[in-house]
N, C-alpha and C positions, 0 to 999 in steps of 0.2 A: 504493500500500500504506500502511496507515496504521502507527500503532507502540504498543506496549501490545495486541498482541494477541491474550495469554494470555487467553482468554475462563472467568474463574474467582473473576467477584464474579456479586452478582445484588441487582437492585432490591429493596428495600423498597416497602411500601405508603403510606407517606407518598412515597416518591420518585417512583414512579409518578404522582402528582397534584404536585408540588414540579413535576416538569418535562414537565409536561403538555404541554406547548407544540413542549416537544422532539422527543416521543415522535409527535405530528403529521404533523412531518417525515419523508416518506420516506428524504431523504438522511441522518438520524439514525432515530429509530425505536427500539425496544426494547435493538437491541442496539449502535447508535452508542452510547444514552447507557450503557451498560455498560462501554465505551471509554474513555470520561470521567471514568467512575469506578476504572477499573483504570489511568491513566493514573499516569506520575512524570514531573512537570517542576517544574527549578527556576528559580528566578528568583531573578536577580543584582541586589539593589538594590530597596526598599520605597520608593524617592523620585516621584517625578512619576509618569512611568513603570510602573515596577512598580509603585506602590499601586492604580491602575487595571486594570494587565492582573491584577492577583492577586485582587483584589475582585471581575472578569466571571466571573473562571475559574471564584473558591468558589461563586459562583452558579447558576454551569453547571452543578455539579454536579460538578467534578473533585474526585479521589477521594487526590490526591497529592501536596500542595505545597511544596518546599522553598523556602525563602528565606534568603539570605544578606545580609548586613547587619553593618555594627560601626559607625555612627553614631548619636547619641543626637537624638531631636525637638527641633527649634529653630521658637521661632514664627515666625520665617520661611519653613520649611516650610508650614505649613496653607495657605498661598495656593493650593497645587496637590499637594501630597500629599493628599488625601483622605483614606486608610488612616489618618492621624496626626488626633490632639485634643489640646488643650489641658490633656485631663486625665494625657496623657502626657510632657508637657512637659518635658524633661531629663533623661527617660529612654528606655532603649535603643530603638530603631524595631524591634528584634524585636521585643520584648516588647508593646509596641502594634498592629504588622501580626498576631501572632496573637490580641490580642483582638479585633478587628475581623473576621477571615475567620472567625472561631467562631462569633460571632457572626450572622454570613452565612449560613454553612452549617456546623454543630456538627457534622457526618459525617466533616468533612474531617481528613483525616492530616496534620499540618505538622509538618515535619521544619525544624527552626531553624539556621540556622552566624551564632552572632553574631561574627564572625569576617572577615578582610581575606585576600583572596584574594593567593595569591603564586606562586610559580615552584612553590614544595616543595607545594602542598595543594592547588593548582587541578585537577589529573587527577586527584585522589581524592574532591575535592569533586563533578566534576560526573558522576564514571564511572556509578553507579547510576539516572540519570535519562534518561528518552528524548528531551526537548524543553529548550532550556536559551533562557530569554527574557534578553537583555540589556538593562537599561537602568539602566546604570551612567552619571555624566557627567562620566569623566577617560577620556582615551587610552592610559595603560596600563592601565587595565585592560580598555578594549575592545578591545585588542590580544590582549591575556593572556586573553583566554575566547576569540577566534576562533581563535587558535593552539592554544588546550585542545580545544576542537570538532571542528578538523579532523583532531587527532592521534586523538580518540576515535569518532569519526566520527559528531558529532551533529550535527545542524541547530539551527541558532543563531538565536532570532528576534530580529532587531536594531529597536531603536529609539535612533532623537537627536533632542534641541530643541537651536532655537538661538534665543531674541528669537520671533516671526512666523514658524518655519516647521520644519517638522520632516522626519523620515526614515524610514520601514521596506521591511526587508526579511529577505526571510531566506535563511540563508547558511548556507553547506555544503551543502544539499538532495542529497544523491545525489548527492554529489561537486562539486556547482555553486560556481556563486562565491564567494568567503569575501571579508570586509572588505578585505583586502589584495592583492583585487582591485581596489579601489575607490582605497586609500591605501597603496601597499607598507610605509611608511616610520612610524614613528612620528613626529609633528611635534614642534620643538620647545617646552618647556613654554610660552615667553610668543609662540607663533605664533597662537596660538587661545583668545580670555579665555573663563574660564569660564561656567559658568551664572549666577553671583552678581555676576559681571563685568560681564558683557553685560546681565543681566537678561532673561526669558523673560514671557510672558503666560499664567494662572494656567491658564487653557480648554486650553491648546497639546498639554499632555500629556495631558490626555485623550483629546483625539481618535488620539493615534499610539498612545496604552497599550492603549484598546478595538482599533484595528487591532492590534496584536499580541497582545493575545488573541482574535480571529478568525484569525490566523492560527497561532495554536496550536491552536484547535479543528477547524480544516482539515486539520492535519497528524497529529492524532489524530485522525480519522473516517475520514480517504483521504479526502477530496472535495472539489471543486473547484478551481479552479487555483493551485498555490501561489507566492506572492510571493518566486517565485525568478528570477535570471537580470535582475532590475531592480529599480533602487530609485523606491521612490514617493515622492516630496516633496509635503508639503501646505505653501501658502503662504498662511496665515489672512488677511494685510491683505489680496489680491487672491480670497480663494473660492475657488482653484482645487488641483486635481490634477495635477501631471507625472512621467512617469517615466522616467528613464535604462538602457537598456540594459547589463546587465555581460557584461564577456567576458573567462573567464578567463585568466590570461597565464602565458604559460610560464616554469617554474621557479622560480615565485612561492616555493612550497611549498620548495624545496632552498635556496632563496639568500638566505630574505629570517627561516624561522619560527622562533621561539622552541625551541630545544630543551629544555621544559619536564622538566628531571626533576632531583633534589638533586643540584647543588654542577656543572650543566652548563654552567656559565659564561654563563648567559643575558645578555645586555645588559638590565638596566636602568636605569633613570635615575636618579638620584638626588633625592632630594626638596629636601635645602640648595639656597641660592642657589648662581649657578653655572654655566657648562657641564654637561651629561651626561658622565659619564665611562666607564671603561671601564675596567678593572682590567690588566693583563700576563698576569695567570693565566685571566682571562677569553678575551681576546682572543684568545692560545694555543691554548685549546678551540675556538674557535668559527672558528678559522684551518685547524686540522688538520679536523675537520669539513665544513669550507665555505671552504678555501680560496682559491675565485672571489669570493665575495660582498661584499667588502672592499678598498677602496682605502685606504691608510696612505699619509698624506702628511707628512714632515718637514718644519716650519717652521723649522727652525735655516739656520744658512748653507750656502752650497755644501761647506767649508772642513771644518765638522763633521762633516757629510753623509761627506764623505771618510774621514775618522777611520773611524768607527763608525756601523753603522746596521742599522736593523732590514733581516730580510731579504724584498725586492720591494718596499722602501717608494720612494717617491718623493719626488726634492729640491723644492721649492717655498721656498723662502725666503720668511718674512714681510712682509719688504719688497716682495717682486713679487706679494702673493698680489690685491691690487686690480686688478692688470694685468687687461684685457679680454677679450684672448685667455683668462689662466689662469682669470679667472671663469667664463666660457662654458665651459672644461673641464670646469671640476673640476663644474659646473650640470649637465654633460652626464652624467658618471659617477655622480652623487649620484642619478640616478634608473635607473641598473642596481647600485648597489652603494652597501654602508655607506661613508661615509667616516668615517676615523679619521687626526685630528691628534697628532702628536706633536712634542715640543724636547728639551730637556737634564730638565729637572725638571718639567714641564707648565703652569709660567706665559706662557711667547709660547703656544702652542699658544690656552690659552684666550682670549687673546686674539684672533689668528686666528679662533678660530670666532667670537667675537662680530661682526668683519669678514665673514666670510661669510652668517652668520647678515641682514644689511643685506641681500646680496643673494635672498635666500630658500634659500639654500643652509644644508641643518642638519647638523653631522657630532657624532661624539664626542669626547673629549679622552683621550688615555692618560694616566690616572692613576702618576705618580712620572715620566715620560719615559721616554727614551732610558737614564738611569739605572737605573731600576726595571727595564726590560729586562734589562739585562748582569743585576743584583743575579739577578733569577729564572732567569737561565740559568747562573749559579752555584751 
């Protein structure tokens, strides 16, 4: 089944010859491209990525584009943003990605969010669209649109670069696999260097941005097989294609997603240097909610641990936490459940996790301690 299937635009005479080629096609034909133009899909991000899959689409003839964006053009962008010129140069990438698709295709509706997607605005931003393309290149917020997705129950067409080699797929499809299937966990911030980090080659996003808008115009026509249930990796140094199988895992959904919605204690990260934290008031919500999902481990001593303590938390002393034994635990439970560090005031803690963090082990830090605790249950 395809989506946008209110059959209630109708060609023009210039479009008729614009997508001639289209119309060709029996698996499109008169009234696929009618699909295409009665379509809404947004797209998260005018960079690499999306400036390609939003320039096939205008061309396609999509009738509906929203794009969301709050970064301004830097000439280091033009290596592989296409969408972006020089004569936009330090200013906003909306305001450049809609001179460009107009350009393209002047029919087309863009609906602009110069705007940073967040916990409060993400289920409002994407409710109205039927196809939602990712290609954002930070992990919160590929987190934070696959958790928006599957609460709204869109299909998410995902793309990532990394250097030589990329990723699509799409997720949700009719309940299929969503990214956290793939990576339950948010990683932490210095697990994985960025794009500007690492550096990328300028070609790479092209090629994964045209696949995902091919696979958005599959998912708006119904046709053909959708790039779901496996991720495709392109590996440009070697020429080739490979794809992984996903399979999705139980109670992904209950124990691992974002409860997107104002002031629901979501975990997010913090952007300062740092541990990721976690608030008292947060963690609270997100304990009465999903009280499995979460292992709370006290780094203070045995001694304290005794005093006072959070309630089902676990003693682990600082001092023992390199022990071998405790590292293969705590290794083992960090891939069924959040862990979360806590001390007196939350400096051992953070320390501890930088300790963990050596062994690829990433938890969060309770912001104020064991202190902050009592204070909010006061």
């Amino acid at each position: 089944m395809a989506y946008s299937l209110f059959d209630n635009v109708e060609l023009n005479e210039p479009e008729y010859l614009r997508y001639a080629r289209h119309l060709s096609l029996p698996q499109i034909g008169t009234q696929g491209q009618k699909k295409i133009k009665n379509a809404k899909v947004i797209c998260i991000g005018t960079g690499g990525l999306g400036s390609i899959a939003l320039m096939y689409l205008a061309a396609a003839g999509l009738g509906n584009i929203a794009i969301v964006d709050y970064d301004n053009v830097d000439l280091s962008n033009l290596q592989r943003q296409l969408i972006h010129s020089e004569k936009f140069l330090e200013r906003s990438k909306i305001e450049s990605a809609i001179d460009t698709i107009s350009k393209i295709n002047p029919n087309c509706n863009i609906i602009p969010y110069n705007l940073k997607l967040t916990y409060e605005n993400v289920l409002e931003v994407l409710y109205p669209y039927d196809i939602v393309i990712e290609g954002t290149d930070n992990f919160d917020t590929k987190y934070l649109i696959n958790d928006a997705c599957v609460l709204l129950n869109k299909p998410e067409v995902y793309g990532a670069i990394f250097q030589f080699q990329g990723q699509v797929s799409v997720f949700n499809y009719r309940g299929g696999p969503n990214y956290r299937d793939i990576y339950p966990i948010i990683p932490s911030p210095n697990q994985i260097p960025s794009c500007s980090e690492a550096g990328v080659i300028g070609v790479l996003p092209g090629v994964i941005g045209i696949l995902q808008a091919t696979e958005t115009l599959k998912l708006i026509l119904g046709i053909g097989e959708i790039l779901n249930k496996k991720l495709l990796i392109y590996d440009a140094l070697k020429a080739s294609f490979s794809s992984l199988s996903i399979n999705t895992k139980i109670n992904i959904k209950q124990e691992y997603f974002y409860q997107l919605k104002v002031n629901s204690g979501s975990l997010e990260r913090k952007k300062e240097c740092g541990p990721p934290e976690i608030t008292v008031s947060q963690l609270q919500k997100l304990i009465d909610k999903r009280p499995h999902a979460f292992l709370i481990i006290d780094v203070r001593t045995k001694q304290e641990h005794l005093i006072n303590k959070i309630p089902d938390s676990i003693s682990l002393p600082i001092n023992q936490l390199e022990n071998t034994a405790n590292i293969n635990w705590i290794n083992f439970q960090s891939k069924q459940k959040q862990i979360i560090l806590h001390c007196k005031t939350g400096q051992r803690s953070a320390q501890a996790i930088q300790i963990l963090e050596k062994y690829g082990v990433y938890a969060y830090n309770l912001e104020g301690g064991i202190i902050a605790w009592q204070q909010n249950k006061n």
